[in-house]
C-alpha positions in Angstrom: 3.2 44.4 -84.2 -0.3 43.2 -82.6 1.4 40.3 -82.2 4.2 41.7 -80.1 1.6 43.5 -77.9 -0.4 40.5 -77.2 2.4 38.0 -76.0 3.6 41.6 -73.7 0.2 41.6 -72.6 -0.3 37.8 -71.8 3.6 38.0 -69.8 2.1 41.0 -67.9 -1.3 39.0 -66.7 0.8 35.8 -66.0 3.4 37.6 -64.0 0.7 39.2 -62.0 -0.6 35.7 -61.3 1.9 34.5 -60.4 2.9 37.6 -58.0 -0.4 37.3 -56.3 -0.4 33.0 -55.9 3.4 33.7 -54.2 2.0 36.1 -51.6 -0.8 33.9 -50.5 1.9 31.3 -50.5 4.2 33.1 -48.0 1.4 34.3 -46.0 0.6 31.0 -45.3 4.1 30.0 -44.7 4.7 32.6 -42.1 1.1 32.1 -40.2 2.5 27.9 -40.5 5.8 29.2 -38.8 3.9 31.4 -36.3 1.9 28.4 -35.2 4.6 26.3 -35.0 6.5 28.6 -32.6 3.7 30.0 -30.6 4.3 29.7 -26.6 2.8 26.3 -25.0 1.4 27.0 -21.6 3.2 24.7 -19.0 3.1 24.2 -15.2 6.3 24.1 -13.6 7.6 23.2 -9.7 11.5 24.2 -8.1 13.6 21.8 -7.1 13.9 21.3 -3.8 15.5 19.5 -0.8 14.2 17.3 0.3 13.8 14.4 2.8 13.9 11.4 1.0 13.3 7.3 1.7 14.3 4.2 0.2 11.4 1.7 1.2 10.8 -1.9 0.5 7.2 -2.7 0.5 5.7 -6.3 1.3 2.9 -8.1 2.5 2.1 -11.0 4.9 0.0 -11.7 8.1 0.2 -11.4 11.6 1.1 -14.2 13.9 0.6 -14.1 17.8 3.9 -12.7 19.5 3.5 -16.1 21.6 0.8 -18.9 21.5 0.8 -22.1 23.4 -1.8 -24.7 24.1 -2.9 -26.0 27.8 -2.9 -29.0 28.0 -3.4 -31.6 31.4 -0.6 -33.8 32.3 -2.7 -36.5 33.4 -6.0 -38.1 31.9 -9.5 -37.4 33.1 -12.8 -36.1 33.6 -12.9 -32.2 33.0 -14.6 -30.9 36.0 -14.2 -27.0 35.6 -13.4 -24.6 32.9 -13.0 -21.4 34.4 -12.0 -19.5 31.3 -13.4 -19.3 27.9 -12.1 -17.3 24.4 -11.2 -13.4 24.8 -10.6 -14.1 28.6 -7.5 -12.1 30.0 -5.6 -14.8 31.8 -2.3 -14.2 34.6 0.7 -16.4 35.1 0.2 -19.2 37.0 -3.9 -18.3 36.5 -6.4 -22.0 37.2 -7.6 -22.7 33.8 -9.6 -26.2 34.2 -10.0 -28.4 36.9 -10.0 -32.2 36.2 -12.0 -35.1 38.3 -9.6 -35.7 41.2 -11.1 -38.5 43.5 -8.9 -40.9 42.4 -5.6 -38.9 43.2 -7.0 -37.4 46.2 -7.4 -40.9 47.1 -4.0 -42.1 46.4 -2.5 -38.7 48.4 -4.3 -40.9 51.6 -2.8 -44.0 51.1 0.4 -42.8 50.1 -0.1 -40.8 53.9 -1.2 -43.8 55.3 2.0 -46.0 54.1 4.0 -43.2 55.2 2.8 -43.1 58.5 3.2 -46.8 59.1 6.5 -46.7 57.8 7.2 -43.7 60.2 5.8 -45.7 63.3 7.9 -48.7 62.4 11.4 -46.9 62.7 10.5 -46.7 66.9 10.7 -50.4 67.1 13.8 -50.5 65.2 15.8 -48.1 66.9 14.4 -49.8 70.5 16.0 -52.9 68.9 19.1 -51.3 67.5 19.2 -50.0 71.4 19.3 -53.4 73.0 21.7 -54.8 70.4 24.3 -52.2 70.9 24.3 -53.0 74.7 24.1 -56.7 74.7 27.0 -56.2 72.6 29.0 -54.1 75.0 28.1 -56.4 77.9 29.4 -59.2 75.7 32.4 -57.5 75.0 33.4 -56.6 79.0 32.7 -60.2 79.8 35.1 -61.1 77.0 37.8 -58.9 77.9 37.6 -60.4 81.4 37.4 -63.8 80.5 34.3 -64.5 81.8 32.2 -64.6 78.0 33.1 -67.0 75.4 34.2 -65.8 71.8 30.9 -67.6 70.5 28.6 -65.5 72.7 30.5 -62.4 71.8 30.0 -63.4 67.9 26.8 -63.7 68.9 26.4 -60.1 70.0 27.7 -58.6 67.0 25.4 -60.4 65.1 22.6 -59.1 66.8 23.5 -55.8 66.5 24.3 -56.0 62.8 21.1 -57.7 62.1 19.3 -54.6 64.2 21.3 -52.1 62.5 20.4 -53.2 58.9 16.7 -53.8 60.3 16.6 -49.8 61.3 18.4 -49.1 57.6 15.6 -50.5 55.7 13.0 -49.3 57.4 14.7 -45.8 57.2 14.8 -46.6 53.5 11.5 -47.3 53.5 10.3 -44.0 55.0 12.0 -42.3 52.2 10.0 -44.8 49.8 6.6 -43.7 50.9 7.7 -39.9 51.2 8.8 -39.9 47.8 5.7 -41.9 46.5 3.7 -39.1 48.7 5.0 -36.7 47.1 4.3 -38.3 43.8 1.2 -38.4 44.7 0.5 -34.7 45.5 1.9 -34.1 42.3 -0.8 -36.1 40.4 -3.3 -34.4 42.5 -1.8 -31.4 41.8 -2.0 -32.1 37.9 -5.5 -32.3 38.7 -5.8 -28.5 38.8 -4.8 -27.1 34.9 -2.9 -23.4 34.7 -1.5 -21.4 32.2 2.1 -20.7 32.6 5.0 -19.6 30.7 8.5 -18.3 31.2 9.0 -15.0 29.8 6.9 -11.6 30.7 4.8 -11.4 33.7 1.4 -9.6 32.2 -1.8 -10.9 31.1 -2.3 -13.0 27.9 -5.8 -13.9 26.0 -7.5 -17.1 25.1 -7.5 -17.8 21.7 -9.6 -21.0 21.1 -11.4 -23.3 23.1 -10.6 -27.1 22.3 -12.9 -28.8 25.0 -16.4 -28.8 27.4 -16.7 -29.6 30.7 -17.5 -33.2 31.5 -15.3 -33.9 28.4 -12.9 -37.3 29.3 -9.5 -36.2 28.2 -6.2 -38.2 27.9 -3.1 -36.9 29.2 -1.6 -33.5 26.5 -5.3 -33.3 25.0 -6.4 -29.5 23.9 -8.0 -27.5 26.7 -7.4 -23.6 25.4 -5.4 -21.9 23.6 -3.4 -18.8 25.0 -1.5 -15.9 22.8 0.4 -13.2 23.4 -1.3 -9.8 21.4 0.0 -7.6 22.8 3.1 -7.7 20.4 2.1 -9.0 17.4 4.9 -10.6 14.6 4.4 -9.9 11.0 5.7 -12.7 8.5 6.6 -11.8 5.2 8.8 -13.0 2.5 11.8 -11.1 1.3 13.4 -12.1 -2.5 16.5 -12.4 -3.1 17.3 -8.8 -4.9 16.1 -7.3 -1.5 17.6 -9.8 0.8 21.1 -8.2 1.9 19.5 -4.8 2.3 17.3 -6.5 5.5 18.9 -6.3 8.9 17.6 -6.7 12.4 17.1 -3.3 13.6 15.6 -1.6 11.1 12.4 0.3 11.6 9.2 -0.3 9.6 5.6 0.5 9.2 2.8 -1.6 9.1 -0.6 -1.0 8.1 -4.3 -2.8 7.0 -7.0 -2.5 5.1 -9.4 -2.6 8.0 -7.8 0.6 9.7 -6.7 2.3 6.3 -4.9 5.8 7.4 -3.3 4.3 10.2 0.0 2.9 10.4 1.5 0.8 13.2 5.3 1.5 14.2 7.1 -2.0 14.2 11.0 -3.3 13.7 12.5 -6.2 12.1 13.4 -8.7 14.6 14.4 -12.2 13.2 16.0 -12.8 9.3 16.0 -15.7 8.1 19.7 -17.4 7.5 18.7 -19.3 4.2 16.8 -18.6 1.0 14.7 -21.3 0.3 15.8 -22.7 -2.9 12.5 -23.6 -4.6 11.2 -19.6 -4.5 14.5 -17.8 -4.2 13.0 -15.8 -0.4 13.6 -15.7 3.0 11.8 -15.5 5.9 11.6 -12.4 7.6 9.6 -11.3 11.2 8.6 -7.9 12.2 7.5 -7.6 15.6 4.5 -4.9 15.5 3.7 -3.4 19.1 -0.1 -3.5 19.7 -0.8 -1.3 22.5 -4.6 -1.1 21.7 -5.2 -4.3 20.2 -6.2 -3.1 17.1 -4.4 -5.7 15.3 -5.4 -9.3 15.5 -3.6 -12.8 14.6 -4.0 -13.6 11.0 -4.8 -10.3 9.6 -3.6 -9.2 6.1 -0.8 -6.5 6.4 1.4 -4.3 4.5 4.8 -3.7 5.7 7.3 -1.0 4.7 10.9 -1.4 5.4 12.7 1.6 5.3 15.8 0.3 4.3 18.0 3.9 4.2 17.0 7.7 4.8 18.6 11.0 3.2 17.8 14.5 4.5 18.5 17.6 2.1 18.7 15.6 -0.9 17.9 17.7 -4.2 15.0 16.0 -5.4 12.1 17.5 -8.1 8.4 15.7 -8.6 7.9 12.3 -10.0 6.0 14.2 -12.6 8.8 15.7 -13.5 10.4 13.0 -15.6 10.1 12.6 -19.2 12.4 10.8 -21.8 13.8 12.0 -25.1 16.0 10.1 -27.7 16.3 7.8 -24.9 17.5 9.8 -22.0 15.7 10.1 -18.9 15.6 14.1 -18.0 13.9 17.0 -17.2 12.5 20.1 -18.8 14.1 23.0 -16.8 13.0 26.7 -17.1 15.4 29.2 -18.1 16.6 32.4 -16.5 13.8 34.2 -18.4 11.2 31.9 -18.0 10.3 32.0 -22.0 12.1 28.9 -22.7 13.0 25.7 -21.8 16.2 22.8 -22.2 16.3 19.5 -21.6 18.6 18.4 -19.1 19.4 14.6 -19.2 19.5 13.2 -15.3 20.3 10.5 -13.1 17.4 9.7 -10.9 18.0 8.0 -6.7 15.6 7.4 -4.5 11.7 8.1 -5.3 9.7 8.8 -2.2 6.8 10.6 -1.6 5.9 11.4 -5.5 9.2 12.8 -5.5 12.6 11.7 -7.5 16.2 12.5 -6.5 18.0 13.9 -8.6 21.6 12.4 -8.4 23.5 14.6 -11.3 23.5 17.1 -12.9 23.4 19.3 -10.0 20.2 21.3 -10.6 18.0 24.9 -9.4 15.5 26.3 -11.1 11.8 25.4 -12.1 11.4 21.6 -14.1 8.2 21.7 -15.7 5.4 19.2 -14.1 2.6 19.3 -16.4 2.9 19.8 -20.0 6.2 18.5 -21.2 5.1 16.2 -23.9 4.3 19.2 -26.3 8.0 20.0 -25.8 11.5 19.6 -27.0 14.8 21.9 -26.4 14.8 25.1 -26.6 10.6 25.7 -27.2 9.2 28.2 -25.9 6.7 28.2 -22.7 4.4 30.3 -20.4 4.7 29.0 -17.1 1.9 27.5 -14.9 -1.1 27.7 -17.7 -0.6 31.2 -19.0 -1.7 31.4 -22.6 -1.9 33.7 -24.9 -5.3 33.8 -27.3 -5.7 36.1 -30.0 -8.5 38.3 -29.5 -11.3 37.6 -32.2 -10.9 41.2 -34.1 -7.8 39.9 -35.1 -9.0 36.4 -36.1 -11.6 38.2 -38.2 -8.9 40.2 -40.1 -6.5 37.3 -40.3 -9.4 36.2 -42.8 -10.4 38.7 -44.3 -6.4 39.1 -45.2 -6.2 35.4 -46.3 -9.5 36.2 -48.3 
């Protein structure tokens, strides 16, 4: 009998054991589950429409819209350099001035000649005169018999001996005309200018290449003149982007130097070939440079904007996450407690913002937050959380106590 009571009494404590270690077990469960489920505090943007870019970005340096080098046509001593680098210089403007003794002195004798020559075609038409009536007389003494044939050959020789006489010295005055002229031109070569064939405003000297009192040889280096006012950007285009550059197409360049401000420009030439060894092409954008900001050889970023779409449906770049694989978004539901994931295809990103291609989307896509989450967890929206107050922290342990 005392036996019977004891095990009764032992199966009593145990189960009471027992009773109390399964409470503590699914109180701990359910706080476990309670943490697990609690709200995580999320910020969260609409989607919007949006105005949206696709840009291809390079970089390359600026080159002079023009640039030539002045440079004499003749040799000689360089007497005068009127200009010197960051002049402003006109069409047609005197640059240098060579030593021009020598062909001022040929431009004399060349007058000179020509004025001899000129004197001598007097005395041949006086000739040509008398030739051309000895002949006549010859030929009415003829015709009445009173002449021989001989002195009527006679005649005609004359004259054509007279007329060639008057034919070279004619010749001749177009000789020393033409060597004249030659040598005005020489003297003319004398005085250096800067000329070129397209535009009529003012250009600037880039470099300086000689001194005065320099001896130069004919096509040696004087200056240097460029054209800055529109500048041409050189880049290099791969292959992947080639076919999407056309002539046309606006872009925007800026620098380094000037950083915040950005330089309106269009692509003017494309290159027809790839070279082979780096797979890229050539490509010029012409950059306007009103206020000569920009300068030749400076470093330069340029954005081609290859296509443009207004009112596309677009959400931040933020945005974006990836689960299992899939590229998506977390988007808010109707009540704003709780979120899905919504796989998407992604367009254009401009601006820190994507475009959303499909699904067709509306709502709030969370920004800020979305790694703590998967579908269907729960949320408060833009940083709203929820912390128990410490009264109930203090009985939560006093319970698990």
């Amino acid at each position: 009998m005392k036996k019977w009571i004891f095990a009764a009494a032992a199966a009593v404590i145990l189960a009471g054991v027992g009773y109390q270690l399964y409470m503590k077990t699914a109180k701990k469960k359910g706080k476990t589950q309670q943490r697990q489920a609690a709200p995580a505090a999320v910020e969260a943007e609409p989607v919007k429409r949006s105005m949206l870019k696709d840009i291809g970005e390079f970089s390359g340096s600026l080159m002079p819209g023009a640039q030539f080098v002045v440079s004499p046509m003749i040799g000689g001593r360089l007497e005068v350099l009127h200009v010197d680098v960051g002049d402003r210089v006109k069409k047609g403007e005197l640059i240098a001035e060579l030593d021009d003794d020598e062909a001022s002195q040929q431009v004399e004798q060349a007058n000179a000649e020509l004025e001899v020559a000129t004197a001598s075609i007097e005395d041949t038409q006086n000739g040509l005169l008398l030739a051309e009536r000895e002949h006549e007389r010859a030929r009415a003494l003829r015709d009445k018999q009173i002449a021989s044939e001989s002195e009527l050959e006679r005649a005609q020789a004359a004259l054509r001996a007279a007329e060639a006489r008057h034919r070279i010295v004619l010749a001749l005055v177009r000789q020393r005309k033409a060597a004249l002229k030659s040598a005005e031109f020489r003297l003319s070569y004398t005085k250096v200018r800067a000329t070129w064939n397209t535009g009529n405003g003012t250009r600037v000297v880039g470099e300086r290449y000689a001194d005065e009192g320099a001896l130069l040889k004919a096509n040696d280096p004087i200056v240097s003149v460029l054209d800055i006012d529109t500048l041409s950007a050189s880049i290099q285009v791969i292959e992947q982007d080639y076919p999407r550059v056309r002539e046309g197409q606006k872009a925007v360049v800026t620098t380094d130097l000037f950083p915040g401000i950005e330089f309106s420009a269009k692509v003017a030439r494309v290159a027809p070939l790839l070279r082979e060894e780096a797979r890229q092409a050539e490509v010029r954008v012409d950059v306007p440079n009103p206020g000569e900001l920009l300068k030749p050889g400076m470093f330069v970023r340029v954005n081609i904007e290859y296509a443009r779409k207004d009112g596309a449906p677009s959400v931040p770049a933020a945005a974006l996450t990836r689960r299992n694989g899939e590229q998506g978004v977390f988007l808010v539901d109707g009540d704003g407690k709780h979120v899905r994931f919504v796989p998407v295809s992604v367009g254009l990103l401009y601006g820190g913002r994507a475009e959303i291609v499909a699904p067709p989307l509306s709502g709030l896509v969370v920004t800020l937050g979305h790694h703590l989450l998967e579908d269907g967890a729960p949320v408060h929206l833009n940083g709203e959380t929820e912390s128990p107050r410490r009264d109930d922290a203090k009985a939560a342990g006093r319970s698990e106590r």
